[in-house]
C-alpha positions in Angstrom: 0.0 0.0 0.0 1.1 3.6 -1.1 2.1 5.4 2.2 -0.1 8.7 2.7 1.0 11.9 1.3 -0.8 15.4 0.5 0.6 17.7 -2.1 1.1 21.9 -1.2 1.1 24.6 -3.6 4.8 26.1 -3.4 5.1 29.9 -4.8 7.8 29.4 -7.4 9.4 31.1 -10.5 6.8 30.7 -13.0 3.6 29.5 -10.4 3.1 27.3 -8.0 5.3 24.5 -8.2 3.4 21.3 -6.3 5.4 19.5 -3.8 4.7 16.0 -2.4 4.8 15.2 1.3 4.9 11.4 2.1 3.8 10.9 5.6 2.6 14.1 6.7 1.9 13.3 9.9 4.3 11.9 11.1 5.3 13.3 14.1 9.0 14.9 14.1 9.0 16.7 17.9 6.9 14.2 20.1 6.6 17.0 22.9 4.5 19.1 20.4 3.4 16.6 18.6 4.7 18.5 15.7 4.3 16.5 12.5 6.1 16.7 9.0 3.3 18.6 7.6 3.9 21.4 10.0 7.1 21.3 9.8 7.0 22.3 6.0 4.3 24.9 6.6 5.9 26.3 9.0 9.2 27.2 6.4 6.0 28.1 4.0 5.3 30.8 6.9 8.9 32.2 6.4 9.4 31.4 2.8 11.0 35.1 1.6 13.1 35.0 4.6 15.0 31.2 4.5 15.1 31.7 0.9 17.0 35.0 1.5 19.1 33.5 3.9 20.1 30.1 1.9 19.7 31.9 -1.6 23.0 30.6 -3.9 24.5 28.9 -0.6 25.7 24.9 -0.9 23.7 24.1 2.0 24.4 21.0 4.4 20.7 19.2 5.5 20.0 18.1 9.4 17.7 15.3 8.6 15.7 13.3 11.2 13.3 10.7 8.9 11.8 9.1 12.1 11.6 12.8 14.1 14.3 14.7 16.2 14.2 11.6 18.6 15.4 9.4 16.0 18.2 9.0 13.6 19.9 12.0 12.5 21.9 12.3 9.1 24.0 15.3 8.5 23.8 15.4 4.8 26.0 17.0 2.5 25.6 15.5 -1.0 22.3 16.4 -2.7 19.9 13.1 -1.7 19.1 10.9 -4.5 15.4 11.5 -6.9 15.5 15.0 -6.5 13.3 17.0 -9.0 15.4 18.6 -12.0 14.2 21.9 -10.8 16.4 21.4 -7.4 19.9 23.3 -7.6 22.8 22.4 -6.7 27.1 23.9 -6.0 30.0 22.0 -5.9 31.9 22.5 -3.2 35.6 21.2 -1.9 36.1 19.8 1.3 39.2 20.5 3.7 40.3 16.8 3.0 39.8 18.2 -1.0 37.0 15.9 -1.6 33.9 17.3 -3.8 30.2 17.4 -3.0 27.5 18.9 -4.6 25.3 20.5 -2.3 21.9 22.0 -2.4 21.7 25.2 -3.5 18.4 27.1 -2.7 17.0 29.3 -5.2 13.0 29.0 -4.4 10.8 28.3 -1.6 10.2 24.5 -3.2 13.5 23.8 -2.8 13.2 24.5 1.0 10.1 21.9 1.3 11.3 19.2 -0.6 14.3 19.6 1.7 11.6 18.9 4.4 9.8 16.1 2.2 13.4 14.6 2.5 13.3 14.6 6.0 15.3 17.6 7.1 14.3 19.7 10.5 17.8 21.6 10.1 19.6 24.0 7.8 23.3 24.3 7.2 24.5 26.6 4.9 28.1 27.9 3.8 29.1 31.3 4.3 29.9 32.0 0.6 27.6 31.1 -2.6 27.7 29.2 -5.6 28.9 32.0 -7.6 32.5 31.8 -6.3 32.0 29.0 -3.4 36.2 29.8 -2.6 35.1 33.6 -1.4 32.6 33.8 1.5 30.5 37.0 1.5 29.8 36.7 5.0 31.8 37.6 8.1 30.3 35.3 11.3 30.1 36.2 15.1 29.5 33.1 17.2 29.0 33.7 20.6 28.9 30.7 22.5 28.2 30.4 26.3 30.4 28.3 28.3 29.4 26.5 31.3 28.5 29.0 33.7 27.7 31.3 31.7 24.2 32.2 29.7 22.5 33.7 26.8 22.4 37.1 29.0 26.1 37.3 28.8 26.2 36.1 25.2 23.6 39.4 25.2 26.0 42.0 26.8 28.9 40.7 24.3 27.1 40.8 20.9 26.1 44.6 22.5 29.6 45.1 22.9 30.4 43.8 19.4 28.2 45.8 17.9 29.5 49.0 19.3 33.1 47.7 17.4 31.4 47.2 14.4 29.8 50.5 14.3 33.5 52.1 14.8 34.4 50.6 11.5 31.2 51.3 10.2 30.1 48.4 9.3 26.5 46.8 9.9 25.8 43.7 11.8 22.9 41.5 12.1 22.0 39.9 15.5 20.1 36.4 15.5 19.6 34.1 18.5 20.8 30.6 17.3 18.2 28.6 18.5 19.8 27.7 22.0 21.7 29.6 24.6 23.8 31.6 21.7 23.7 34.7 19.6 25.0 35.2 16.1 25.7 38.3 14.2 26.3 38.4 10.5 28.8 40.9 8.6 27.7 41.0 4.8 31.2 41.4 3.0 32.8 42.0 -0.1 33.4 38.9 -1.3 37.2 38.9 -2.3 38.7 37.1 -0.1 39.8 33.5 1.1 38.6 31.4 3.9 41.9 31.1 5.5 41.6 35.6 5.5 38.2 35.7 6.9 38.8 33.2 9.6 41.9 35.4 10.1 40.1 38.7 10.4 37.3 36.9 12.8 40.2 36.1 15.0 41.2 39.2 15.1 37.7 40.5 16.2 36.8 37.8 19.0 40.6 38.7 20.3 39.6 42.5 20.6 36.0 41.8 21.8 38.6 39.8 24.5 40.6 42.4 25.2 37.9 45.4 26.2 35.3 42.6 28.1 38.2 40.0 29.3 36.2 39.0 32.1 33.4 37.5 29.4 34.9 36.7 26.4 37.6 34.1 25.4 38.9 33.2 21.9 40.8 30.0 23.3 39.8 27.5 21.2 40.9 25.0 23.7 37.8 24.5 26.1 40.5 24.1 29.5 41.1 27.4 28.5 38.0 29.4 28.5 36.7 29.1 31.6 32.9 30.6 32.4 33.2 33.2 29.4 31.6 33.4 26.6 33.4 32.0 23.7 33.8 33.9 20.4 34.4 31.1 17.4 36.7 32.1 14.8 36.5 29.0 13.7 33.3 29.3 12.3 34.4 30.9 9.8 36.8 28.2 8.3 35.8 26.2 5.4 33.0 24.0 5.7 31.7 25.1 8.8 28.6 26.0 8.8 25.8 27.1 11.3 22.2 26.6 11.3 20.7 29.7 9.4 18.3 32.1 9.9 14.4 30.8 10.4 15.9 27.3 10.8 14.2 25.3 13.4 16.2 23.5 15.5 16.1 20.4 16.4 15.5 20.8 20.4 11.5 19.6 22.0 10.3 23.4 21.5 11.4 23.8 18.4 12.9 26.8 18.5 13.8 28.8 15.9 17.6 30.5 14.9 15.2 34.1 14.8 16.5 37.1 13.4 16.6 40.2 15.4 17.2 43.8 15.4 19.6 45.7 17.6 16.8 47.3 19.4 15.3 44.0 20.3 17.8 42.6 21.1 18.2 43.5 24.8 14.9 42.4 25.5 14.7 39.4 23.6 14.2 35.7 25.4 15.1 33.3 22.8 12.3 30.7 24.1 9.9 33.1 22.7 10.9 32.3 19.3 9.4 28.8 18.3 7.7 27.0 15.8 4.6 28.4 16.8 5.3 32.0 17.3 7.4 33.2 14.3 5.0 32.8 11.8 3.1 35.4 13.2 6.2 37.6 13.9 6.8 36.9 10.3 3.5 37.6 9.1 3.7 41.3 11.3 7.0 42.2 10.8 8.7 40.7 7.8 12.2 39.2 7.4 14.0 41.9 9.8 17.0 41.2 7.9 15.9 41.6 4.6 18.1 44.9 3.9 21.2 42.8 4.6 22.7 42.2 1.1 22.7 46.0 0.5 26.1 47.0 2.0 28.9 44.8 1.8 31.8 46.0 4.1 35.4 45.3 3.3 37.5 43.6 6.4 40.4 45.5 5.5 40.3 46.8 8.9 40.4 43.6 10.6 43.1 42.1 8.4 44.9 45.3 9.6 44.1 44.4 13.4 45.1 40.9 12.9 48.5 42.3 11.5 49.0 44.5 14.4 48.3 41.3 16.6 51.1 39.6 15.1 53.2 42.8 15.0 53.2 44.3 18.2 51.8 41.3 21.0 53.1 38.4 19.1 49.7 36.3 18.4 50.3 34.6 15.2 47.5 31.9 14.3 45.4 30.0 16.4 44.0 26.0 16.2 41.6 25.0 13.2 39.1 22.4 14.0 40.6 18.7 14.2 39.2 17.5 11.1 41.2 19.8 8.8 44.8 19.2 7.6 47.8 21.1 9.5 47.3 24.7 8.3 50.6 26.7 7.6 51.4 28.9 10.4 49.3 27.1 12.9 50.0 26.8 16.1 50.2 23.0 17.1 47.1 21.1 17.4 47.1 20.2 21.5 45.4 21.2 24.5 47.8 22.7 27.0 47.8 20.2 29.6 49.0 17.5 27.5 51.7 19.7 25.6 53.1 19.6 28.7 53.4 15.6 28.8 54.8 15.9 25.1 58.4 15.1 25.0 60.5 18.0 23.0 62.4 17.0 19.7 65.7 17.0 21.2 64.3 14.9 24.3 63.1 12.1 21.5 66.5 12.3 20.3 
C-alpha cells in the first residue's frame, strides 16, 4: 500500500510548483506533537526570509526521517530522486574531496528539503557563484558552562558598538539555543583562510575590552565561564544553522532574526515554531536589507596584523578535522603539551 501523502502549492518562478509530502503526519518533535506537515508549513510561513538566507549557498541538511528523537543524518551531498528543478554547488572539502550541495533558489526547494526529511539547515558562508570567497563575516557567541544567553547578550552589545567604529553593519540572531550570532555582509574577495583570520582578530579584541566574558581560546581548559567567540566558524566548511531554521530541540525553536533594538529584551524561548509565523506575518524578514552593503575587512586584516606585529599572536588551532594549516600553532590542548616530550628529548 502507497504510504499517505498530500501535495502543497509552493510559490515558485513561473507558479506554483506542487510539492509531495509522504507521511505528513508523522510526528517529528513528540513533545508538540509537531508532524512533518507542520514542519513544512511552518518554512512556508517564512518562505521570503529562508530563501533570503540560503539563496546561492551549498547548503548541508539536518535530517531526522523518524523525528528529532530518531536518527539523525548530516547530509552533504544532494539526496538521491531529487526533482530537475532542485539546484545544486560543488563545493571542496578540507580533506579536498567534492560534494554537490543543495543550492536554494526558491521556496520548493526548501520543502522538498523537508519532504526529504530535514528539520535543520546548514548553509556555507559564501555562494555558488565563487563557493572559494565567503560574502559573509560570522560572530558566534557561545556560552560556556557558567555562563548564559544574558552574557552572550552583553557581548554581541559590545560587538556591535566595534562594528559601528568601523562602520560596518551587523545583524544579530539568536541561534536557536543559549547563543547569539551576528552576521557581517562582505565584499566577497577574499579567502577562507583571510576571513577566519580577520574573525580572529575580532573575537581577540572583543577579549581584550570585556576579558572578564569573552575568550577566543579555542581549547575549552582554557576558557573558563566566558563566553566564547568562534573564529573558527568561519573556516571552510563550517557552517551554522541559518536564519528561520528550526532547531532540532523539544520546543522547536527557531535560529530568529533580530534587530539591535530588540535585542536587549529578547528571550530566545519566545521564538518557536509556533510563534514566528506570526512575527513573520507582522514584521517581515527583519533582515531583509542585509545584502545591500557589503563592508570590506580591511580593517580587521589590519588588526590581525598588528596582533602579530606588536603582541606576538600569530594563528590559532583550526578544527581537528582539517589538515595542518601553515602557520598554525600546534594542534594540543595545553595540559597535554606539557606531557609531550621535545624533539631533542626524543633524540
Amino acid at each position: 500500500m502507497a504510504s499517505p501523502s498530500v501535495e502543497l502549492a509552493v510559490p515558485g518562478p513561473d507558479g506554483p510548483r506542487c510539492v509531495r509530502i509522504s507521511n505528513p503526519d508523522r510526528v517529528y518533535f513528540p513533545g508538540l506533537g509537531l508532524t512533518k506537515r507542520e514542519v513544512a508549513e511552518y518554512y512556508l510561513a517564512v518562505a521570503d526570509g529562508i530563501v533570503r538566507a540560503l539563496y546561492e549557498r551549498p547548503c548541508m541538511l539536518r535530517r531526522f526521517p523518524e523525528g528529532i528523537e530518531g536518527e539523525q543524518i548530516y547530509q552533504k551531498r544532494l539526496p538521491k530522486g531529487a526533482p530537475e528543478w532542485v539546484q545544486t554547488a560543488r563545493v571542496a572539502f578540507p580533506s579536498g574531496r567534492h560534494a554537490d550541495e543543495l543550492c536554494v533558489t526558491e521556496p520548493a526547494s526548501v520543502i522538498w528539503a523537508v519532504q526529504m526529511s530535514t528539520v535543520e539547515f546548514h548553509p556555507w558562508h559564501s555562494r555558488r557563484a565563487d563557493t572559494e570567497c565567503p560574502d559573509e563575516l560570522r560572530i558566534d557567541l557561545d556560552p560556556q558552562p557558567g555562563t548564559d544567553y544574558a552574557d552572550a547578550r552583553r557581548v554581541a552589545l559590545a560587538a556591535h558598538e566595534v562594528l559601528a567604529e568601523f562602520g560596518a553593519t551587523g545583524w544579530p540572531k539568536t541561534s536557536g539555543s543559549r547563543g547569539i550570532h551576528v552576521y557581517v555582509r562582505i565584499e566577497p574577495r577574499w579567502s577562507f583562510t583571510e576571513v577566519r583570520r580577520a574573525a580572529l582578530a575580532f573575537a581577540r579584541e572583543l577579549e581584550r575590552r570585556l576579558p572578564e566574558l569573552v575568550t577566543s581560546k579555542w581549547w575549552k581548559e582554557e576558557r573558563g565561564p566566558r563566553v566564547f567567540a568562534d573564529y573558527n566558524q568561519n573556516a571552510r566548511d563550517r557552517t551554522i544553522a541559518s536564519a528561520y531554521s528550526l532547531r532540532a530541540r523539544p520546543a522547536a525553536p527557531v535560529s530568529t532574526p533580530l534587530t539591535w533594538a530588540e535585542l536587549p529584551d529578547a528571550d530566545p524561548q519566545d521564538f518557536t515554531v509556533r510563534t514566528v509565523p506570526d512575527r513573520f506575518a507582522r514584521l517581515g524578514d527583519v533582515w531583509a536589507g542585509i545584502d545591500e552593503a557589503p563592508w570590506s575587512i580591511e580593517p580587521l586584516l589590519e588588526w590581525a596584523d598588528r596582533d602579530e606585529r606588536d603582541r606576538g599572536l600569530g594563528d590559532a588551532p583550526y578544527p581537528p578535522h582539517f589538515p595542518k594549516m601553515e602557520g598554525e600553532p600546534a594542534r594540543v590542548a595545553p595540559s597535554r603539551a606539557k606531557t609531550v616530550p621535545s624533539d631533542n628529548a626524543a633524540e
